[in-house]
N, C-alpha and C positions, 0 to 999 in steps of 0.2 A: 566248845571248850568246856562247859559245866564249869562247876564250880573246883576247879584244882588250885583258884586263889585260897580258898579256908586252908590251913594247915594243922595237922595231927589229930587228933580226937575231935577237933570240930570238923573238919571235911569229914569225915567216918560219920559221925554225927546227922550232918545233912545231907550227907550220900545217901545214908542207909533210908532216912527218912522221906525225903522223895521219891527214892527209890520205889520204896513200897507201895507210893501214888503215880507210880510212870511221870515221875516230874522230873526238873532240870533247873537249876538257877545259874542266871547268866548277870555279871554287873556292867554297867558300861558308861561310859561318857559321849555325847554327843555334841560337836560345835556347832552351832547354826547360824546363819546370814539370815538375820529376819525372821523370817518364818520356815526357812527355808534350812533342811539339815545337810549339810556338809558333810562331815566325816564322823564315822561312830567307829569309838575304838573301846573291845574288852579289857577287864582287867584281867593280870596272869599275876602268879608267884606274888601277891598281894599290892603289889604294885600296877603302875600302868605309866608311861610318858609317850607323851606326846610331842610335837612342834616345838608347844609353846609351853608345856606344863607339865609337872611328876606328880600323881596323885600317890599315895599311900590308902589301904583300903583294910579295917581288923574286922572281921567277922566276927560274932557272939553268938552262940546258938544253948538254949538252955530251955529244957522239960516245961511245958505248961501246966495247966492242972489236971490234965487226963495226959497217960500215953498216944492219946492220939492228936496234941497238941505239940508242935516245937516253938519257942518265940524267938527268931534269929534276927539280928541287930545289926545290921552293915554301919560301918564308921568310917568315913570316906574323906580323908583331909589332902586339901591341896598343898604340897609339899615345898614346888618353887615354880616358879613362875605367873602366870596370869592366864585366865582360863574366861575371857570374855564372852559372853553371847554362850556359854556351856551348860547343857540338861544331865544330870547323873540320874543313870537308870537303874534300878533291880526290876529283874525279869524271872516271874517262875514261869517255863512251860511244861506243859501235861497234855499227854497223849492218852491215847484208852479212855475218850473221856464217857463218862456215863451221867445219867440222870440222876445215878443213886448218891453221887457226889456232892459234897455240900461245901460253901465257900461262904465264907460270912467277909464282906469288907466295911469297914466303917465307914459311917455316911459321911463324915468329914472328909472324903476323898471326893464325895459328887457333889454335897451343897454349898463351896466356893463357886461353881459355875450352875446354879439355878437362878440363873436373871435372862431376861430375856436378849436375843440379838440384836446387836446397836447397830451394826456396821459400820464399826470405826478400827477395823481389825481385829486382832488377835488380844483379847486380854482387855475390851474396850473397859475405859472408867466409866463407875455408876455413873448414871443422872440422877440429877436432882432428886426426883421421885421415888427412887429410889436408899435413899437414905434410911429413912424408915417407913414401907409402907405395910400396915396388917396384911394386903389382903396375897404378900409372900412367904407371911408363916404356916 
C-alpha cells in the first residue's frame, strides 16, 4: 500500500524521498493476545478502523539539515473506541540495499532492553540488582 495515507505535498514529499532510497513506508496497528499477534491492519486515506477502534493518523514530513535528511512525524490518535493489548507500527522498507548505505538509529531504541534474560516472559521487571548496578553502564 506505501504511504497514500500522507496527503498533498506531504505524500510528494516522502514519496519522492524514499523514492530515491528504493524505500516504502507502511503504518499499522497490530492487536495481540499475549504475546501472540492476532491481526495487523494498515492505515489508508489517513485513517484506519477496526472491530473495536478508529484510529486517525497526520503525517509531518519536514527538510533536515542537509538535503539528504527528511524528519517525518507520524501522529497517530485513537479516535473511538478501545484498542486493548494494541502495538502501532511505522515501517520503512528498502530494497537495493548496499553497504554504501548508512542508517543512524538512536540508541534509546536498544538500551531499554539491555538487561539480562529473567525468564518471566516478555517485558520481565528488573530484579533487585538491578536497580542500580555499575557494572551496566
Amino acid at each position: 500500500m506505501g504511504i497514500a495515507h500522507a496527503q498533498g505535498t506531504k505524500k510528494l514529499i516522502i514519496q519522492d524521498f524514499l523514492k530515491a532510497v528504493h524505500g516504502n513506508m507502511r503504518v499499522s496497528a497490530i492487536q495481540y493476545e499475549g504475546t501472540k499477534a492476532l491481526n495487523k491492519f494498515e492505515f489508508g486515506n489517513n485513517s484506519l478502523t477496526t472491530d473495536s477502534a478508529q484510529w486517525l493518523l497526520n503525517l509531518t514530513a519536514k527538510q533536515g539539515a542537509s538535503p539528504a535528511m527528511l524528519d517525518i512525524t507520524a501522529d497517530i490518535t485513537l479516535k473511538e473506541g478501545h484498542a486493548a493489548a494494541t502495538a502501532l507500527e511505522v515501517s520503512f522498507d528498502f530494497s537495493s540495499w548496499s553497504s554504501k548505505n548508512y542508517v543512524m538509529v538512536p540508541a534509546s531504541m536498544y538500551n531499554g532492553s539491555r538487561y539480562p534474560a529473567i525468564g518471566n516472559g516478555y517485558n520481565a521487571p528488573y530484579t533487585r540488582d538491578m536497580y542500580y548496578n555499575p557494572k551496566y553502564r
